[in-house]
C-alpha positions in Angstrom: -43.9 -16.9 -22.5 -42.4 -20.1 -21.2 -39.5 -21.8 -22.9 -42.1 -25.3 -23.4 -44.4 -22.6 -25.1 -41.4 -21.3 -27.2 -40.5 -24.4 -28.6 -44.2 -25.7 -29.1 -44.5 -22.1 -31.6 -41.0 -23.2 -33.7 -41.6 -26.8 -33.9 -40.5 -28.5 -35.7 -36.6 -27.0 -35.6 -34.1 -28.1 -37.9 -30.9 -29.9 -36.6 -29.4 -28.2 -33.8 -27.6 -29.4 -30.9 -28.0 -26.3 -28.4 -31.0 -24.6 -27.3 -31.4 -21.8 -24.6 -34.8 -19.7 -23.8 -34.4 -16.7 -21.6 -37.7 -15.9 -19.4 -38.2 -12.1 -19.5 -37.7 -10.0 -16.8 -40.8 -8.5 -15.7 -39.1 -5.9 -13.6 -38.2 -4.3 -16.8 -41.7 -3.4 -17.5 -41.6 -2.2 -21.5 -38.3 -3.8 -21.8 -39.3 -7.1 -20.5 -38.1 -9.3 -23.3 -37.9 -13.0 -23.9 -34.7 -14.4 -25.6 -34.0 -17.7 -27.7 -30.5 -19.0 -28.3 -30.9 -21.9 -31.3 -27.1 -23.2 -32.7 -27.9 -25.0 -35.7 -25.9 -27.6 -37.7 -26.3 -26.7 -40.5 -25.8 -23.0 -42.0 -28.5 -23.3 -44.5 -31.2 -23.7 -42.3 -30.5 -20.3 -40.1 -31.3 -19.0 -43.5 -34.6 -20.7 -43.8 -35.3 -19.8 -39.9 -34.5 -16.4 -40.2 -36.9 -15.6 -43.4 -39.8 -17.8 -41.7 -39.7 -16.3 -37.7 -38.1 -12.9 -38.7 -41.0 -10.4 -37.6 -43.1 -13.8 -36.9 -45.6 -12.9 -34.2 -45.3 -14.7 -31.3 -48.8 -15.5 -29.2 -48.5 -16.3 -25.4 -51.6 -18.4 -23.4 -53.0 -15.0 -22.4 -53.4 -14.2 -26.1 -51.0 -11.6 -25.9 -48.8 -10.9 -29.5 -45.3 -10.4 -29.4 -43.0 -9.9 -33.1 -40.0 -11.8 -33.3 -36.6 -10.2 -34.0 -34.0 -13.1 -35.2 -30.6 -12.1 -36.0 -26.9 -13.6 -35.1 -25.8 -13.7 -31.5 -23.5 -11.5 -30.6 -21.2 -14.7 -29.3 -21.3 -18.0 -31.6 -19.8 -19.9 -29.1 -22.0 -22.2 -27.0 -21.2 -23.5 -23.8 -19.8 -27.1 -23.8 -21.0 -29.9 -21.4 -18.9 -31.4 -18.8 -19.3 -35.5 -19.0 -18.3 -36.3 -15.7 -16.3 -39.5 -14.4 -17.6 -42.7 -13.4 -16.6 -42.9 -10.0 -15.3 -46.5 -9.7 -15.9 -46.8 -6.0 -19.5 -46.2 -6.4 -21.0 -48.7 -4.5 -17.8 -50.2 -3.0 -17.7 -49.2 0.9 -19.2 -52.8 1.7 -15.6 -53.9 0.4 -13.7 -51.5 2.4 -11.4 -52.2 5.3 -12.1 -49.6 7.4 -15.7 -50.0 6.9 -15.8 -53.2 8.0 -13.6 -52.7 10.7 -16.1 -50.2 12.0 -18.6 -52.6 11.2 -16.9 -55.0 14.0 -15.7 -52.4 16.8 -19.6 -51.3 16.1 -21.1 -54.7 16.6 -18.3 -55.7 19.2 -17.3 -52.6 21.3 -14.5 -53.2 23.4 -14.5 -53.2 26.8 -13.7 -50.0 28.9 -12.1 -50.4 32.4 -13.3 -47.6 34.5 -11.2 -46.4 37.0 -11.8 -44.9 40.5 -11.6 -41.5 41.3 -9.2 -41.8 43.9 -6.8 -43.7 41.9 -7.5 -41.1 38.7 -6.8 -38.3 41.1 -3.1 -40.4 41.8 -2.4 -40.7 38.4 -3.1 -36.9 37.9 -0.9 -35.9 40.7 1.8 -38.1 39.7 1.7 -36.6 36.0 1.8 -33.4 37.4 4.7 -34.0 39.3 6.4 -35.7 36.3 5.7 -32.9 33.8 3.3 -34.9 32.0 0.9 -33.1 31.5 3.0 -30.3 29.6 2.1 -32.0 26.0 3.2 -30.4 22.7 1.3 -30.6 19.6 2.4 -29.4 16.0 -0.3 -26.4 16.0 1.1 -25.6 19.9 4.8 -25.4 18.7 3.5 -23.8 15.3 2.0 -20.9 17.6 5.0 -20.9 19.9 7.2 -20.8 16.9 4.9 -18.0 15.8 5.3 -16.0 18.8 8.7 -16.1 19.2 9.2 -14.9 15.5 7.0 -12.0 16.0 9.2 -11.0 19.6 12.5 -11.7 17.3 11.2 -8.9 14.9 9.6 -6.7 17.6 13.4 -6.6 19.1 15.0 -6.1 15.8 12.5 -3.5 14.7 13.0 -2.0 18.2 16.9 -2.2 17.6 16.7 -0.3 14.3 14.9 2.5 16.1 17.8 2.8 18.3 20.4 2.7 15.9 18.5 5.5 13.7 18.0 7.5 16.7 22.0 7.2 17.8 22.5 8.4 14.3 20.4 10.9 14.1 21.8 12.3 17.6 25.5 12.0 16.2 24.2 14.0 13.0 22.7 16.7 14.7 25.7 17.1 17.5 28.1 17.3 14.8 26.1 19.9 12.5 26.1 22.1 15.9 29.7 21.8 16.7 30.3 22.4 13.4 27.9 25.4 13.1 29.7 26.4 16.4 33.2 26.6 14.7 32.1 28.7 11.8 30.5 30.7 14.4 34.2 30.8 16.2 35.9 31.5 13.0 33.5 34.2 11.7 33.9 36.0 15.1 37.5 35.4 15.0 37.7 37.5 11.4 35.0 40.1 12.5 37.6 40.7 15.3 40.5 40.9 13.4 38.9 43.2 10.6 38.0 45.6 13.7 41.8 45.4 15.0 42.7 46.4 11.4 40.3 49.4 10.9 41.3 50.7 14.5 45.0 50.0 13.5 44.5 52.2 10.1 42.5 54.9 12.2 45.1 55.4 14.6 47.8 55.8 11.5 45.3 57.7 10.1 44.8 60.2 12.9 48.5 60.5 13.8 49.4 61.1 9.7 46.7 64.5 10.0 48.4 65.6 13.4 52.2 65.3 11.8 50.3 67.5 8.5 48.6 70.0 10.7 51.8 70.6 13.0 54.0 72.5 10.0 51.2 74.8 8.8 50.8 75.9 12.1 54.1 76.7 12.3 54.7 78.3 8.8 51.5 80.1 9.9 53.4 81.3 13.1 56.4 82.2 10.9 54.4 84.5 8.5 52.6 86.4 11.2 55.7 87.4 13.1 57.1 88.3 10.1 54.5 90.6 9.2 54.2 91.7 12.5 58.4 92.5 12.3 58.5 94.1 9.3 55.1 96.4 10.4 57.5 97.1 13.1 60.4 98.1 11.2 58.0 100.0 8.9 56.4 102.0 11.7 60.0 102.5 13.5 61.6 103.7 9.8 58.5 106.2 9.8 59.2 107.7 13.2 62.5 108.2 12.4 
């Protein structure tokens, strides 16, 4: 169904001043469906439209029947119309300078003096002597300007690197010197324990040799006193 078909079917409309018809979308096959967006003026006549088209069956030039569904959109707004701007040089450029000046440098070109080669070639040489030809535009000094930022923060970026790596150096020198003194200093008290259980070894040794020394000799004392008075005992018996 066509939108002039639509409208031909609901005529005549009450007072509205917005009126939208969808084509449907045969790609969708079952679900192909036509849509109608009517904003009427007044509210009493959606009332009127909606008992007289709700369920109204809807026939296309191929004879086809369609029923009619008509309830509120889900958006009330409608989309408002731009009413553009006179444009008050419409029509004007027959009035404007610089189209009439083109208008006479068209009509009247100037004349051009063509030069000769060899004295072209002289000028060329001479600017190239002079330095002439070195020209600077704002887009050549924007790109110069451009670079030279970009080496600036290549240098400083390449400065930071060094700095980090000096500090990093200086960070890991100093953790190994200092991990070398507590090396030092733990060997230094390993050492000094050792002294100390070898000094209380030796006092140990020598206090058993100074307690082993007297028993030995009490020991001594007791046997040649048993052995004297076995002797005495034996000579008392032979007397």
């Amino acid at each position: 169904m066509t939108g002039e078909e639509f409208v031909e079917q609901l005529s005549p409309l009450p007072d509205n001043d917005y009126l939208y018809f969808v084509k449907g979308d045969l790609s969708l096959a079952q679900h192909a469906l036509s849509r109608g967006y009517i904003n009427f003026i007044n509210p009493e006549d959606v009332v009127i439209f909606k008992e007289k088209f709700d369920n109204y069956v809807f026939v296309d030039s191929k004879g086809n029947e369609y029923p009619a569904v008509v309830e509120f959109a889900p958006f009330q707004k409608i989309p408002k119309t731009k009413v553009r701007r006179k444009d008050n040089k419409v029509g004007t450029i027959e009035d404007d300078i610089d189209y009439q000046k083109f208008l006479n440098e068209l009509s009247n070109p100037p004349e051009v003096k063509i030069q000769s080669v060899e004295k072209h070639l002289e000028e060329i040489e001479k600017r190239k002597k002079d330095g002439a030809l070195r020209l600077s535009t704002p887009l050549i000094a924007f790109i110069k300007q451009k670079k030279l930022e970009k080496l600036k923060l290549r240098d400083e970026r390449r400065e930071d690197r060094r700095r980090r790596e000096i500090e990093r150096r200086r960070q890991r020198d100093e953790e190994r010197r200092r991990r070398r003194l507590e090396k030092e200093r733990a060997d230094r008290l390993r050492e000094k324990e050792r002294e100390k259980r070898r000094e209380r070894e030796r006092q140990g040794e020598g206090e058993k040799k100074a307690d082993k020394e007297p028993q030995v000799k009490v020991c001594e004392n007791i046997i040649c006193k048993t052995l004297l008075f076995r002797c005495q005992c034996s000579a008392s018996f032979r007397k």
